[in-house]
VEXDREN-2710 file (C-alpha; in Angstrom, 1 decimal):
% VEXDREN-2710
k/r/px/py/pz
1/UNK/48.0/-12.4/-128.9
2/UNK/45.0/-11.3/-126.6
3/UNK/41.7/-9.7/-127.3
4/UNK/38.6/-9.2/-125.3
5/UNK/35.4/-7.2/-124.5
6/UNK/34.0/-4.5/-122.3
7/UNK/30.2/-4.1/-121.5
8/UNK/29.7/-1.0/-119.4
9/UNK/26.6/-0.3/-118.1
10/UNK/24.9/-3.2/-117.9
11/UNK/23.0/-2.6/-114.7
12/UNK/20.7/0.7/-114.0
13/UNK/21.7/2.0/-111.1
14/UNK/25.9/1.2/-112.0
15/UNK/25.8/2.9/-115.2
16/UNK/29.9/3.4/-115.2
17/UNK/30.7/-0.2/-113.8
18/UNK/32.5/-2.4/-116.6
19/UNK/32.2/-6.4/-116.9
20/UNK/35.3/-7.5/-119.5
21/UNK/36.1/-10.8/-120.8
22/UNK/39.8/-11.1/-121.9
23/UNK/41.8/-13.9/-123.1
24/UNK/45.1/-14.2/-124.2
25/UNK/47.9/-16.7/-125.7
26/UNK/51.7/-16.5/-124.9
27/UNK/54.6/-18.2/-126.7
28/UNK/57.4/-19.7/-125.0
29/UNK/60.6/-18.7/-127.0
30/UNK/61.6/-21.5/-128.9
31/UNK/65.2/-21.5/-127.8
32/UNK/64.3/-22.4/-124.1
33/UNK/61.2/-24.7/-124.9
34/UNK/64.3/-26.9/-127.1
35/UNK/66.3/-26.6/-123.6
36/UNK/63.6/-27.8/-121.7
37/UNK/61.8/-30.6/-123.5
38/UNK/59.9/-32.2/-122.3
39/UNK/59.5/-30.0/-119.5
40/UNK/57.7/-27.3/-121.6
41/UNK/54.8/-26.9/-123.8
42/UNK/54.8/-23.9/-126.6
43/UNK/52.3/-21.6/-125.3
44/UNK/50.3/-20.4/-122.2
45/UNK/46.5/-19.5/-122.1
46/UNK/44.7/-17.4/-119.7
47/UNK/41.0/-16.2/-119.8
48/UNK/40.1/-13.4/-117.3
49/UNK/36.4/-12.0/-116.3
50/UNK/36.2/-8.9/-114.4
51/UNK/34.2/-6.3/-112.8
52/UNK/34.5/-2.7/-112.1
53/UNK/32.3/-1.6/-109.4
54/UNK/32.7/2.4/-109.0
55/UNK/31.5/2.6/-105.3
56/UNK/32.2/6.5/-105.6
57/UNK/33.5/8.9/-107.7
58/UNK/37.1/8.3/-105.7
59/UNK/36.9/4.5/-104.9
60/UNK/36.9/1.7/-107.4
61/UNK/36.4/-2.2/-106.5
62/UNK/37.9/-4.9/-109.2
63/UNK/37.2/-8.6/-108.4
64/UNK/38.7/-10.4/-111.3
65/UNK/38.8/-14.7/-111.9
66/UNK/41.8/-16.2/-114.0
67/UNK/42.1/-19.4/-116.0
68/UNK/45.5/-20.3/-116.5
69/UNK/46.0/-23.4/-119.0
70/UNK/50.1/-24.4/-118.7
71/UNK/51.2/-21.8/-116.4
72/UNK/54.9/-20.8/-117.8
73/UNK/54.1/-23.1/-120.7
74/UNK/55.0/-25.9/-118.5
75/UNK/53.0/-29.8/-118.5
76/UNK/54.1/-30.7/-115.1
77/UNK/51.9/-27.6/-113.6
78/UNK/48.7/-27.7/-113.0
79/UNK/46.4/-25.1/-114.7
80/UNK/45.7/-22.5/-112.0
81/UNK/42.2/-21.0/-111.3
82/UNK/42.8/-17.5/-109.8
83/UNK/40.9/-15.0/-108.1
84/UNK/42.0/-11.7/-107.1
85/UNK/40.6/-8.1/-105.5
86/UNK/41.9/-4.5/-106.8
87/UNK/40.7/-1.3/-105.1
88/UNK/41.8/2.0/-106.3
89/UNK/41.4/5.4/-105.1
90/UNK/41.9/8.0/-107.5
91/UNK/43.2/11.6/-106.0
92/UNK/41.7/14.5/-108.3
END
């Protein structure tokens, strides 16, 4: 499953930039967890925050953090802090 939340607007003079919080929960399939006990746990949980920054009608600017708790539902992996950068440029 995964849910989360958008908030756009939140600062006066970025009225289309978005902040989102998302998390989500993955199931390993029970078939290869049983194959690779105790090497695997049943599930994998990440929880994101974002932001969009719309520099420009054409250019948009993502920084975006992850929390990963048991990467690939494995217990001999750490959990993995993330950070990444997405730019877009959108052709009208």
């Amino acid at each position: 499953y995964s849910y989360g939340v958008n908030v756009t607007g939140i600062f006066p003079k970025h009225k289309a930039d978005v902040l989102g919080f998302g998390t989500s929960n993955t199931f390993v399939n029970r078939d290869i967890a049983d194959l690779t006990a105790p090497l695997s746990h049943s599930q994998e949980n990440i929880y994101e925050l974002y932001y969009l920054l719309n520099l420009n009608d054409h250019i948009v600017f993502t920084p975006d953090l992850q929390y990963i708790v048991s990467p690939g539902g494995s217990p001999i992996i750490n959990n993995a802090f993330v950070g990444i950068v997405r730019m877009m440029i959108k052709f009208n």
